[in-house]
C-alpha positions as CSV (number, residue, x, y, z in Angstrom):
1,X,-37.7,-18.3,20.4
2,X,-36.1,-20.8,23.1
3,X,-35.3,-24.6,22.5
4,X,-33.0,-27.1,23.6
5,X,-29.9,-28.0,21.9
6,X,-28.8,-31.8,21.9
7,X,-25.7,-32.7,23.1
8,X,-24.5,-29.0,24.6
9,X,-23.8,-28.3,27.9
10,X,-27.1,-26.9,29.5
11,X,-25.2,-23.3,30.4
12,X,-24.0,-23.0,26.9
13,X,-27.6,-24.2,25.5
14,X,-28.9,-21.7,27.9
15,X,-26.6,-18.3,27.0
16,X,-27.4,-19.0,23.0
17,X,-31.0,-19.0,23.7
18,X,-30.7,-16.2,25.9
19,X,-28.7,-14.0,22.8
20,X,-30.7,-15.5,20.3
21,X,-34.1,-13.5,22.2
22,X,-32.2,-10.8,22.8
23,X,-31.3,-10.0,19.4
24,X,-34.7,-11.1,17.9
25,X,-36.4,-9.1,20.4
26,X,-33.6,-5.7,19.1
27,X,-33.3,-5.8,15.4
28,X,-36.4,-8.5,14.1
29,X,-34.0,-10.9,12.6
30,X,-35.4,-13.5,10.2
31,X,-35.6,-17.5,11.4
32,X,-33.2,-17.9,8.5
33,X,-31.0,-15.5,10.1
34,X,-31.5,-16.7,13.9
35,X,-30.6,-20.2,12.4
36,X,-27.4,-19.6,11.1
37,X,-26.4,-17.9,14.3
38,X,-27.4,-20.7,16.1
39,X,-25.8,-23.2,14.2
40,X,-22.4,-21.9,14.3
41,X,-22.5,-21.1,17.9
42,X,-23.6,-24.5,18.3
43,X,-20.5,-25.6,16.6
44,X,-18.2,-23.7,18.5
45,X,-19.7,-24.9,21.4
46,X,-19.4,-28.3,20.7
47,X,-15.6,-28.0,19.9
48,X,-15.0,-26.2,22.9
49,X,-16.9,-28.9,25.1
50,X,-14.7,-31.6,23.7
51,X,-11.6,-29.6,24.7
52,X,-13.2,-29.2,28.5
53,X,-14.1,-25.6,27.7
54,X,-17.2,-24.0,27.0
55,X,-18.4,-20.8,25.3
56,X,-18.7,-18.6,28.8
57,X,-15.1,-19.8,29.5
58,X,-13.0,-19.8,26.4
59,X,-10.8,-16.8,26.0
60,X,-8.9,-15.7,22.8
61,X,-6.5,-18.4,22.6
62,X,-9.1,-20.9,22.3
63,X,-10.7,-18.8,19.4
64,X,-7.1,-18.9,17.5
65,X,-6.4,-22.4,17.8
66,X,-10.0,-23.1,16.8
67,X,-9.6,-20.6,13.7
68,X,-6.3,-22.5,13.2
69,X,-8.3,-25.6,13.0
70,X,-10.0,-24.8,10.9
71,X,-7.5,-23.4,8.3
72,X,-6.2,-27.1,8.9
73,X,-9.4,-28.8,8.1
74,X,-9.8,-26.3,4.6
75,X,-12.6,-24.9,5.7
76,X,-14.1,-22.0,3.8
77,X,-13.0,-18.6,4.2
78,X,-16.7,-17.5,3.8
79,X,-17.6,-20.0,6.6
80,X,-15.2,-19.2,8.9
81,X,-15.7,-15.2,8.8
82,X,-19.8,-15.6,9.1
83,X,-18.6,-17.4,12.4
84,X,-16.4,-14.7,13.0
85,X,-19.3,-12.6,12.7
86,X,-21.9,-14.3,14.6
87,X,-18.7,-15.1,17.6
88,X,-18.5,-11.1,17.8
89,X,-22.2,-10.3,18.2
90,X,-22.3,-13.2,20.8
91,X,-19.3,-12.1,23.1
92,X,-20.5,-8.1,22.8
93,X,-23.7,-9.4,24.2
94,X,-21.8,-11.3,26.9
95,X,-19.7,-8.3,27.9
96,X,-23.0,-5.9,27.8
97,X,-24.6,-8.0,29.9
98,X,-21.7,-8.3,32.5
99,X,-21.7,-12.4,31.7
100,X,-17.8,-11.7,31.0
101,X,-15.4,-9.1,31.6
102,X,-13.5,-9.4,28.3
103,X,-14.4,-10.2,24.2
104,X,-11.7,-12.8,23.3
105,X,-12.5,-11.6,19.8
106,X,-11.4,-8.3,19.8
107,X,-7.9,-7.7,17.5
108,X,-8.8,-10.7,15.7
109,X,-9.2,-10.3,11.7
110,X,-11.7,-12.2,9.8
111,X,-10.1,-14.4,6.9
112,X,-9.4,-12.4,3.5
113,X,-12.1,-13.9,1.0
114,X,-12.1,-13.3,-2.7
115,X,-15.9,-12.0,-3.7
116,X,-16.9,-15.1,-5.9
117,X,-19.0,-13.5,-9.1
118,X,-23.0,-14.4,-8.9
119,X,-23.7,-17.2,-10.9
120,X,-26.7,-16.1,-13.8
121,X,-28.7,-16.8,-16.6
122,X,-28.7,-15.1,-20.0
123,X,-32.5,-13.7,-20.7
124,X,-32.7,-16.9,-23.3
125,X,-32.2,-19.1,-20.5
126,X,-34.8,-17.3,-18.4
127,X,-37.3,-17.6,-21.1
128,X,-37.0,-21.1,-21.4
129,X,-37.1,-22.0,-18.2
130,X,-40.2,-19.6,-17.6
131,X,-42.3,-21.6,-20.8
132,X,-41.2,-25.4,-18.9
133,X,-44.4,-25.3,-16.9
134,X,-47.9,-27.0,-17.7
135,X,-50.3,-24.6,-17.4
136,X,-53.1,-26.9,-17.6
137,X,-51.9,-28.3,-14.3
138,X,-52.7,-26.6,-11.3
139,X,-49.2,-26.9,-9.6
140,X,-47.2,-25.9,-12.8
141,X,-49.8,-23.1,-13.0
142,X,-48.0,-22.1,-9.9
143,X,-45.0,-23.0,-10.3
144,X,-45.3,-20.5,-13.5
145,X,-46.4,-17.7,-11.7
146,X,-44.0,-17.9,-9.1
147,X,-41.1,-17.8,-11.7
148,X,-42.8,-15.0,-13.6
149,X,-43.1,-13.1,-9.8
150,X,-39.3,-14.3,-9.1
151,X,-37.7,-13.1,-12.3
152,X,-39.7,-9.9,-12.0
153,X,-39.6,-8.6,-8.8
154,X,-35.9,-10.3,-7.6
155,X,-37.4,-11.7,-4.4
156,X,-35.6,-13.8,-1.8
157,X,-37.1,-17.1,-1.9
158,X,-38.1,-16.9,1.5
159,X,-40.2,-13.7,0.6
160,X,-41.5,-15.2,-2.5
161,X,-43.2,-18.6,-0.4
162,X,-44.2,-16.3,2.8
163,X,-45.7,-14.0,0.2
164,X,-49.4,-13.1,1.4
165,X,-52.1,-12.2,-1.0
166,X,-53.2,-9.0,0.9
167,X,-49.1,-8.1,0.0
168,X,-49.7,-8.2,-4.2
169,X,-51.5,-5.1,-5.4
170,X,-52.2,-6.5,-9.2
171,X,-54.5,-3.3,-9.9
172,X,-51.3,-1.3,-9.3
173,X,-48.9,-3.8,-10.2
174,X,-46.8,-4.3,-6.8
175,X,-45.9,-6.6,-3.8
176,X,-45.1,-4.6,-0.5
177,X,-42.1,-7.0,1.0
178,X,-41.1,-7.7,4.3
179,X,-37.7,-8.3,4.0
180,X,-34.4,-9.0,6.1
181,X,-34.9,-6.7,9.6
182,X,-38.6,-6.1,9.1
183,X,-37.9,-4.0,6.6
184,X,-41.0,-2.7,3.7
185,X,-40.4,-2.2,0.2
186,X,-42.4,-1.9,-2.6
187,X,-41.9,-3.7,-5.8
188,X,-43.2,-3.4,-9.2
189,X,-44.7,-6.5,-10.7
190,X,-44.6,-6.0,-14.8
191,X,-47.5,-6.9,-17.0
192,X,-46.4,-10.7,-18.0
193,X,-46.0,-12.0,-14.0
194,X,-49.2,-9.7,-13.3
195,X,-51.0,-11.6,-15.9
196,X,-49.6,-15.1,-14.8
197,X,-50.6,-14.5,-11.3
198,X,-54.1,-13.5,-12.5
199,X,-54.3,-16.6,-14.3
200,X,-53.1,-19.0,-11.8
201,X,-55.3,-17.1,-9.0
202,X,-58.6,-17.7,-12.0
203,X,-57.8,-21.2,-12.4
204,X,-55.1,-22.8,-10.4
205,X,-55.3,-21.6,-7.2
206,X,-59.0,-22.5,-6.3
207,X,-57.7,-26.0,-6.8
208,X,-55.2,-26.4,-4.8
209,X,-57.0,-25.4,-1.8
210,X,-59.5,-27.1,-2.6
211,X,-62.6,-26.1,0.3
212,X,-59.5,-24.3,2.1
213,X,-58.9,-20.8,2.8
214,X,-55.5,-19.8,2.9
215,X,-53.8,-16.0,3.4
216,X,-50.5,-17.5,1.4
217,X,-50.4,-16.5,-2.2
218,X,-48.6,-19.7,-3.2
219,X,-50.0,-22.7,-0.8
220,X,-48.9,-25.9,-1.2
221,X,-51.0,-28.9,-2.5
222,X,-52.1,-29.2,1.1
223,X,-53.0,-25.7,1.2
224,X,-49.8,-25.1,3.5
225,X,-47.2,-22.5,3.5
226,X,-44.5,-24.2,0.8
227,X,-40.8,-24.4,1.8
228,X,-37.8,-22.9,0.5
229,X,-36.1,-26.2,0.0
230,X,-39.6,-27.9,-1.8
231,X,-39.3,-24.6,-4.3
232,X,-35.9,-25.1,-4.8
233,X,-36.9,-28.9,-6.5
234,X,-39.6,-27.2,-8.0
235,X,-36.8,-25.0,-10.0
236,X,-34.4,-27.8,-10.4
237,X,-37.2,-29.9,-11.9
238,X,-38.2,-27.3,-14.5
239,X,-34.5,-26.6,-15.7
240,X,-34.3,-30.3,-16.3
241,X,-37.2,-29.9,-18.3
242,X,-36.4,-27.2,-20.4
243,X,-32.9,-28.5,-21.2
244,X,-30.7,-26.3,-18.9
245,X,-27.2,-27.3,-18.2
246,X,-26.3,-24.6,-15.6
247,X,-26.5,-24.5,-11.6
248,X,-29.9,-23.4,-11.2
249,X,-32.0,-22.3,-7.8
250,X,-34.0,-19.6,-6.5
251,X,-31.3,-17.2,-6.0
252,X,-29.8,-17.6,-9.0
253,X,-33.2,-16.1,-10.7
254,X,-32.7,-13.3,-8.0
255,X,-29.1,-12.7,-9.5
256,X,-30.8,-13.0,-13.2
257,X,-33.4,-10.4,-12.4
258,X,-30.6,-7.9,-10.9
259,X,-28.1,-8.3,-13.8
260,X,-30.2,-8.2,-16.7
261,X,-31.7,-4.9,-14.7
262,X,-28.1,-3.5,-14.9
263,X,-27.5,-4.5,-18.4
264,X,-30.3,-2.6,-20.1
265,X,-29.3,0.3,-17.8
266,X,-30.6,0.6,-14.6
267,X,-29.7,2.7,-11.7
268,X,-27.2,0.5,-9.2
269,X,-29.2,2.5,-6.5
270,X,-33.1,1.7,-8.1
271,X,-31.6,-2.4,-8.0
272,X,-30.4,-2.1,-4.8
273,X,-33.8,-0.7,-3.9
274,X,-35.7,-3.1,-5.6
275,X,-33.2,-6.3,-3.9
276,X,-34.1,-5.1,-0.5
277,X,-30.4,-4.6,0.4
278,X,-29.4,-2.3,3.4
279,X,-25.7,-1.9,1.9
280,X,-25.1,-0.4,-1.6
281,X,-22.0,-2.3,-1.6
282,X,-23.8,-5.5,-1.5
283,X,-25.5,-4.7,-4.9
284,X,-21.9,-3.4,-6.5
285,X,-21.2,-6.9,-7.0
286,X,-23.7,-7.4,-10.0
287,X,-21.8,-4.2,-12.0
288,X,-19.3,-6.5,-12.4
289,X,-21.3,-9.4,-13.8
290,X,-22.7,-6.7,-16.3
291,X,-19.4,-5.5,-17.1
292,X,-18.0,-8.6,-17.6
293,X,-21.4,-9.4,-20.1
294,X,-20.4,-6.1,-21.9
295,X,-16.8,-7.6,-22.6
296,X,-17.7,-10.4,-24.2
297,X,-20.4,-9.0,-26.3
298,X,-17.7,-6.6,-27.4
299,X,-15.0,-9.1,-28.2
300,X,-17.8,-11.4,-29.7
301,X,-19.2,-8.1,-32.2
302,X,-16.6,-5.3,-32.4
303,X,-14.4,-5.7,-35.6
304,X,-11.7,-5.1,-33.6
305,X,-12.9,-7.4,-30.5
């Protein structure tokens, strides 16, 4: 888990490293995860060191003129309480471990942030986008598959790339996912992204592994683990291709899959389930993008509307 960190002092390079272990080693936080953490303590760190201070040093007032900087510079609210966040877990560890006596971020509130609505897809958009791949070529094979999986299971993209065959059960129609904090679920498949998957594993896969053996379900063309960002191109590319004008990326498939769930009547509890999420209040934001769905299809039908 250790590395160096450019530019940082070598005590404050050392105590991340030290917290980062410590907290991989406790709750089995995703690299993802670990690097976030270690990017914003890096930051703070770095402002610190230009203000001769340093992350085992800085007390409160250093936190509240750096939190006042940043209301200066317009940073974002969401930004600046996921540093909050990571800043709290860092200086309890610091405290636990007798580094310091006191947390300078105790009595300090994290920045009120409006809950910005998931950005989706209507189940028109989804189907076009799901029909933009070649299936006579190998990597749109894939690329078809892993929408179909995506749109009907809801999987992180990190999931979805790390996904291992011995993981999809196509007899029974489900993946067993290891999600955030090492955490197992089970999650049905449906009969179009089974067949796809069947398909691509008949006549695409084979290809693009050539003479290789691989245990990841999606490889690369080099046979390789893909990465989140080369799927996210992959997605771009294909709503270019199908005509769609909207933001589009991984996620916002993971957000499709969970609102159209909701609006032909799903359980909030079943989605949050199925979305791997360890907070029910997490999931609560999608009954809001189906309500507001329900509105407009009321205004747009109802006589009255």
């Amino acid at each position: 888990m250790s590395s160096s960190i450019a530019a940082l002092s070598a005590a404050d390079s050392r105590l991340i490293d030290q917290f980062l272990d410590a907290i991989w080693m406790e709750r089995g936080l995703s690299e993802n995860t670990l690097s976030s953490y270690r990017r914003d303590l890096v930051q703070y760190g770095m402002w610190l060191q230009a203000r001769a201070s340093g992350l085992l040093s800085a007390g409160r007032e250093e936190l509240q003129q750096h939190l006042a900087w940043r209301y200066t510079e317009r940073l974002k609210a969401s930004s600046t309480a996921r540093l909050l966040s990571t800043l709290r877990g860092f200086y309890r560890y610091l405290v636990r471990e007798k580094l310091i006596d006191t947390d300078p971020t105790l009595l300090i509130d994290s920045p009120k942030r409006g809950r910005a609505l998931p950005k989706t897809l209507t189940e028109s958009d989804v189907e076009r986008l799901l029909q933009a791949p070649d299936l006579s070529d190998a990597v749109e094979c894939r690329d078809r598959a892993m929408l179909e999986v995506l749109y009907a299971t809801g999987l992180r993209v990190s999931e979805l790339v790390s996904l291992h065959s011995s993981q999809v059960n196509l007899r029974q129609g489900v993946i067993r996912v290891m999600g955030k904090g090492s955490k197992e679920r089970l999650v049905p498949l449906g009969d179009e992204a089974i067949h796809c998957v069947l398909q691509y594993m008949r006549d695409a896969r084979p290809l693009l592994l050539k003479d290789a053996s691989s245990e990841v379900l999606f490889p690369s063309r080099r046979g390789q683990q893909m990465t989140r960002q080369t799927f996210w191109h992959r997605v771009k590319h294909y709503a270019l291709v199908s005509g769609l004008d909207k933001p589009l990326s991984p996620h916002v498939l993971r957000h499709a899959f969970a609102t159209h769930l909701l609006n032909h009547g799903a359980d909030l509890r079943v989605v949050q389930m199925l979305l791997g999420h360890s907070d029910l209040s997490t999931t609560q934001i999608y009954t809001h993008v189906a309500q507001h769905r329900l509105q407009s299809l009321h205004s747009k039908h109802h006589p009255r509307g």
